[in-house]
Each structure stands twice: as structure tokens, then as C-alpha cells.
N, C-alpha and C positions, 0 to 999 in steps of 0.2 A: 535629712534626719538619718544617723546614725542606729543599727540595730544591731546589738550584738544575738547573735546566734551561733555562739560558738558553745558545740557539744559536750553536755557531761564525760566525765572517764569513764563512767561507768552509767548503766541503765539499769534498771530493778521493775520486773513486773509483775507484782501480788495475785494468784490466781490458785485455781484448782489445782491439783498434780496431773490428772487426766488429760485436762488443755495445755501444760506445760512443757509435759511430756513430750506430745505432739508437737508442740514448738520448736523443742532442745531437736527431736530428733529429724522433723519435716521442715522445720521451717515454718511453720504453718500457721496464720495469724487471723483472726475473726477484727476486720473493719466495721465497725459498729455505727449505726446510724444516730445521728448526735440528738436528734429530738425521744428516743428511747429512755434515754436517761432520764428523762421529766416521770419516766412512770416507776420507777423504781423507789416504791414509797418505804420501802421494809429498810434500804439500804442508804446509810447516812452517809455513807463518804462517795455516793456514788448518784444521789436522788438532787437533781439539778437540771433548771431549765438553761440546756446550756445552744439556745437560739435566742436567746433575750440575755441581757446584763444591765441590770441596777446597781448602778453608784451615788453617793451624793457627797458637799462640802457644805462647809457652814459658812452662811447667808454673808457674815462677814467678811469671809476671802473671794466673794463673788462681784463684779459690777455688772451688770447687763444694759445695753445701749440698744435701743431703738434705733434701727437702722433708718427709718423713715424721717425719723428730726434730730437723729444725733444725742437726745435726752439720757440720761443716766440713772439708773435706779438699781436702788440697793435692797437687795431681798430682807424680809423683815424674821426668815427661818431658814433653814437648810434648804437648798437646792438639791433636786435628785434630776440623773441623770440616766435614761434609756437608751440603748446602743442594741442592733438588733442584728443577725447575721446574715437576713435573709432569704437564704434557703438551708432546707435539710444538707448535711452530711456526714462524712464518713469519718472515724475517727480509732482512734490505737491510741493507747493510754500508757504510761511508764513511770517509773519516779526516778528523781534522781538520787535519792535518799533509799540508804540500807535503815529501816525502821523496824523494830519487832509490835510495836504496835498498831501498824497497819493491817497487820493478820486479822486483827481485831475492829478495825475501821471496816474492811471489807469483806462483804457476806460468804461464808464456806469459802476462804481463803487460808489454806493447807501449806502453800508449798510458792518459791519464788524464783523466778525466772533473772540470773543475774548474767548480763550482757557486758562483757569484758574488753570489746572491741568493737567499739561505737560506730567509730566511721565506718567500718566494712558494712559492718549491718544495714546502718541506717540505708546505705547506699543500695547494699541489695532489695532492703524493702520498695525504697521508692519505684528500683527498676520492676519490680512484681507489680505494683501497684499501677504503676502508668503503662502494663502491655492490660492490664485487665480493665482501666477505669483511663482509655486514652481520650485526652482533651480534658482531663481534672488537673485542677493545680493542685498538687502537692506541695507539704512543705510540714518541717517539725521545727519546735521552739520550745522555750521554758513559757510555763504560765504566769503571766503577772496576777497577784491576788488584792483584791480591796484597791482596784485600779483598773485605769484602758490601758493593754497593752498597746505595743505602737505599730502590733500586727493586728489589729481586732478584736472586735467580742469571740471569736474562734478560742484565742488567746487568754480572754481574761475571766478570772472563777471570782464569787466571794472572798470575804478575808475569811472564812470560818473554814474553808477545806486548806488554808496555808501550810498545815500539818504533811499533806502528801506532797508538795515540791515536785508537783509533774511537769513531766516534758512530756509532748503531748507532739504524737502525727493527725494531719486533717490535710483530708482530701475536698474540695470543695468542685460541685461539677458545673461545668459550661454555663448550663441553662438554671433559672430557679426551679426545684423541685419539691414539694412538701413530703411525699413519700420515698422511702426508700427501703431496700432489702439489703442486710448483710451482706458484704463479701469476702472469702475466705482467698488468701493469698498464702502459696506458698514460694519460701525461697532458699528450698533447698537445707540438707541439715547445718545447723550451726552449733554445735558439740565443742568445734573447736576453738568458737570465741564466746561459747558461754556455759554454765554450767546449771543444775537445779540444784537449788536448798529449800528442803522441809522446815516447815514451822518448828522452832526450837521446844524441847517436853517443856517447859516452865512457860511459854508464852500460851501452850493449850491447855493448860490446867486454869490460865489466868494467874497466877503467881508470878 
């Protein structure tokens, strides 16, 4: 199987100014633990059990075969579909998309971190990531939505956040883990390949 993983031109990540800030001038990134997200109830584009993934098709593009006598049977409703990740981990979030109404998807979200020089980045992130979280597989991709991607449930969201077009980093560690604590990585200023833009005045008023 073929996987394309070939990087956006560009990266976009909807945040505070105060954390961006930080970013543009330290480097400086918050890895987040991916079962977190399940408790973020206030926050629509961001409240997601994202260690579980529910899919389904209809009964009629489905055959299911008893492996024990070979028998075939046809679902009489839709088939749903659970794909589970596992264990807790760590994760960094991006879009590929310049959106003004993400401002508006995501909570106290001000101001946008735009990444003009992917490959360098990506690269330096991974290198921060793997001296602090060594023996984690790292790895970033586009998200498949209202689908399995062909990297995992890591990979795949509902169709209903399809709006944000994230390209998404996920560290995933050795062993299973259910708990985990943020980690902050820095790699250094990136000024040079990226730049911050504030919420446009007509997108804060809501006009």
C-alpha cells in the first residue's frame, strides 16, 4: 500500500497570541495528550474522543463471511465500524488551510501561527521531539475524515470537523500507557520561516 505523505506549502495554527508568540520566537510547542481532548466539552472543533474512531456503510455495500463454514450474509442495516488506538498520546495539531472562520471554531483563538517553510520545521520538530520522548514513533500526515486512514485511528476524525483540514504530528510511545503529562518542546526561533497574523477586525466583531 501506497501512502502519500507529502507536506503542505504551507502550515497554519489557530491559537492564542501569548502561546504563538512563544512559538514564532522560542520555538516552543505544547504536545498534548490526545485522550484530553474527550474533555473539552465547551469547545466544538476541538471536543473529540480522539483514542476511539466510529465509522459505518450501508448493509448493502457490505458481505460478511463466516470464517468457520465459509457462509455469507448480508446485513439487514448499516454496519458500524470501531478502530481504537490503543494507548494515550501525544499530539500537535495544524491546518492546512488559511480559514477566517476557525477563529471562530476554536476557543479564545486571536491570532495565527503561519509556517512558510514546512520541511525545515517539520524536521526540526521531530528532532526536539525524539531527544525528549526517545523510543516514541513519531510521524505527521493529513487527516482522513468520515474514513480509516491508511495510518490509523491516530489519523482519522469524523466527517463533521472536515472544515479544519488538519495535518496533524503524533508521537506514539513504546509501551501502552493510559496516562500522560504534556510536553513542551522547544526548537529554537523560527521567525525566519514563519510569521504571526492576528484575527482579522471583521472576523472579531463576527461580520
Amino acid at each position: 500500500m501506497q501512502i502519500d505523505v507529502t507536506r503542505p506549502p504551507k502550515l497554519y495554527r489557530y491559537s492564542e497570541p501569548r502561546w504563538l508568540e512563544r512559538s514564532l520566537r522560542y520555538g516552543e510547542f505544547r504536545l498534548r495528550p490526545a485522550a484530553d481532548y474527550k474533555q473539552l466539552e465547551v469547545d466544538r472543533a476541538r471536543h473529540d474522543d480522539e483514542l476511539v474512531r466510529i465509522s459505518s456503510s450501508p448493509g448493502s455495500s457490505v458481505t460478511i463471511t463466516l470464517l468457520s463454514t465459509g457462509k455469507t450474509i448480508k446485513p439487514l442495516g448499516d454496519v458500524t465500524y470501531k478502530s481504537t488506538v490503543g494507548t494515550n498520546y501525544l499530539t500537535l495539531c495544524f491546518s492546512e488551510r488559511w480559514d477566517e472562520l476557525l477563529y471562530s471554531d476554536f476557543g479564545n483563538t486571536n491570532a495565527c501561527l503561519v509556517v512558510h517553510e514546512v520541511e525545515e520545521f517539520c524536521e526540526r520538530l521531530h528532532a526536539a521531539a525524539e531527544a525528549a520522548l526517545p523510543n516514541w514513533a513519531g510521524m505527521d500526515a493529513r487527516v482522513t475524515y468520515g474514513g480509516d486512514s491508511p495510518l490509523g485511528a491516530v489519523f482519522s476524525k469524523p466527517v463533521w470537523y472536515i472544515t479544519q483540514h488538519e495535518w496533524r504530528f503524533a508521537w506514539c510511545p513504546p509501551a501502552t500507557l493510559s496516562e500522560l503529562q504534556p510536553v513542551v518542546v522547544s526548537i529554537g526561533s523560527i521567525e525566519r520561516i514563519a510569521e504571526l497574523s492576528t484575527r482579522p477586525p471583521h472576523a472579531q466583531d463576527g461580520t
